[in-house]
C-alpha positions in Angstrom: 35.9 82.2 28.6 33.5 82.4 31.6 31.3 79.1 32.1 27.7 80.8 31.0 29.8 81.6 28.0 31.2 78.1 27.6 28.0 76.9 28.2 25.9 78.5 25.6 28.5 77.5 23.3 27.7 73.8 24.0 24.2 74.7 23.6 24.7 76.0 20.3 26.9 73.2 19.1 24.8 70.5 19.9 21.5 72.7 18.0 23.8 73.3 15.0 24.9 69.0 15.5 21.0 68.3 15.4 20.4 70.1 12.2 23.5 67.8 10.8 21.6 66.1 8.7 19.6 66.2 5.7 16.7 64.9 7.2 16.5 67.0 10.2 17.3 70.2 8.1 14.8 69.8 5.7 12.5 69.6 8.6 13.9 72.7 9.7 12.9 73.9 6.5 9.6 72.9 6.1 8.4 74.2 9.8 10.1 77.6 9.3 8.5 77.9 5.6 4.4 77.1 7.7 5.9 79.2 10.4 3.8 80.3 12.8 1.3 77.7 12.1 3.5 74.7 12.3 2.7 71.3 10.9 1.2 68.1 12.2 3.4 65.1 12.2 1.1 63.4 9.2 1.7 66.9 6.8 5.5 66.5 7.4 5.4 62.8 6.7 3.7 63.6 3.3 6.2 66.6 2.3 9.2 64.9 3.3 8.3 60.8 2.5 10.0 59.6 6.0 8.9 56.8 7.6 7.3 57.1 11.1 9.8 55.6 13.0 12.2 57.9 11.5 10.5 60.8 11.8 9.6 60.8 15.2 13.5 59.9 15.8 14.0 63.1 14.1 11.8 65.3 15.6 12.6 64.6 19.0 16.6 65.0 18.8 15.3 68.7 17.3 12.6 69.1 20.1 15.7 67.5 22.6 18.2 70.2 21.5 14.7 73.1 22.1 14.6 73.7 18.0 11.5 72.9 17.7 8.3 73.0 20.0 5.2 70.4 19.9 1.7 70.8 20.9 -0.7 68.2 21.3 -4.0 68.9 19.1 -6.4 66.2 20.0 -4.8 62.8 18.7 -2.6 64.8 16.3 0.6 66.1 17.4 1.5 70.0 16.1 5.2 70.8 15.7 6.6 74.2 15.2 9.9 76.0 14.5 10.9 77.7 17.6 11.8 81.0 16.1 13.2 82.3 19.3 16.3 79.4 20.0 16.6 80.2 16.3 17.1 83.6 16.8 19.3 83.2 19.7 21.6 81.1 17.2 21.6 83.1 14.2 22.5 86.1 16.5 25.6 83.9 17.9 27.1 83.6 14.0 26.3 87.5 13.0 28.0 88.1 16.5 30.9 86.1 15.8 31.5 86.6 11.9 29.8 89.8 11.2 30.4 92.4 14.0 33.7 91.2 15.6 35.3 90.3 13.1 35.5 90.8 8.7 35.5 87.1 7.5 31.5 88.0 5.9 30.5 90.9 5.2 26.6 91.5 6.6 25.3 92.8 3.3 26.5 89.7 1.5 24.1 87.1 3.3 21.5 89.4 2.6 21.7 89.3 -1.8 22.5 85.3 -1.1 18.5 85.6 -0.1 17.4 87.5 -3.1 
C-alpha cells in the first residue's frame, strides 16, 4: 500500500469512527434527509431532543472529520451534509466489496432501499 493510499484509509476510518454513534448518525440522517438546504443548529435540536452542549460536541467531531459543512446565517449557524466526502466514502466500500471482490452483490443494496 502506497502512503496516499494508506492515507485516505485513515481518512475514511476516522469519518466512519465519527458516525459511531447514535447521536452523530442520526444527525447524519436528518442533514442528508433536508439535503441541500441543510438545517440550523435550533431545527436539529428540536428533531433530535439533544442538549446544546451536546450537540455542538457532535457537530463539530462531524465538521472535524469534513462530514458535514456549516455556514454562518446571521446569528444562526446552517449545517449541511457534505454530499461530496460522502460520496468519496460510499465509493471506497462499492470499490472494496462490490467491484473487487463478491462478498455483496451491487443489486442487493439497492432492494434493501425499496
Amino acid at each position: 500500500m502506497n502512503p496516499e493510499q494508506a492515507e485516505r484509509i485513515t481518512q475514511y476510518a476516522d469519518m466512519f469512527a465519527a458516525m459511531g454513534t447514535e447521536s452523530r448518525l442520526r444527525i447524519m440522517q436528518r442533514l442528508l434527509a433536508s439535503h441541500p438546504q441543510g438545517l440550523v443548529v435550533g431545527e436539529i435540536q428540536a428533531a433530535l431532543g439533544l442538549s446544546g452542549s451536546n450537540l455542538s460536541h457532535h457537530l463539530d467531531k462531524l465538521r472535524i472529520e469534513g462530514l458535514v459543512r456549516v455556514e454562518r446565517e446571521g446569528t444562526f449557524l446552517r449545517y449541511r451534509a457534505n454530499a461530496a466526502a460522502l460520496q468519496q466514502l460510499l465509493a471506497f466500500l462499492y470499490a472494496e466489496c462490490c467491484s473487487r471482490s463478491t462478498a455483496v452483490n451491487p443489486r442487493a443494496i439497492l432492494k434493501l432501499n425499496k
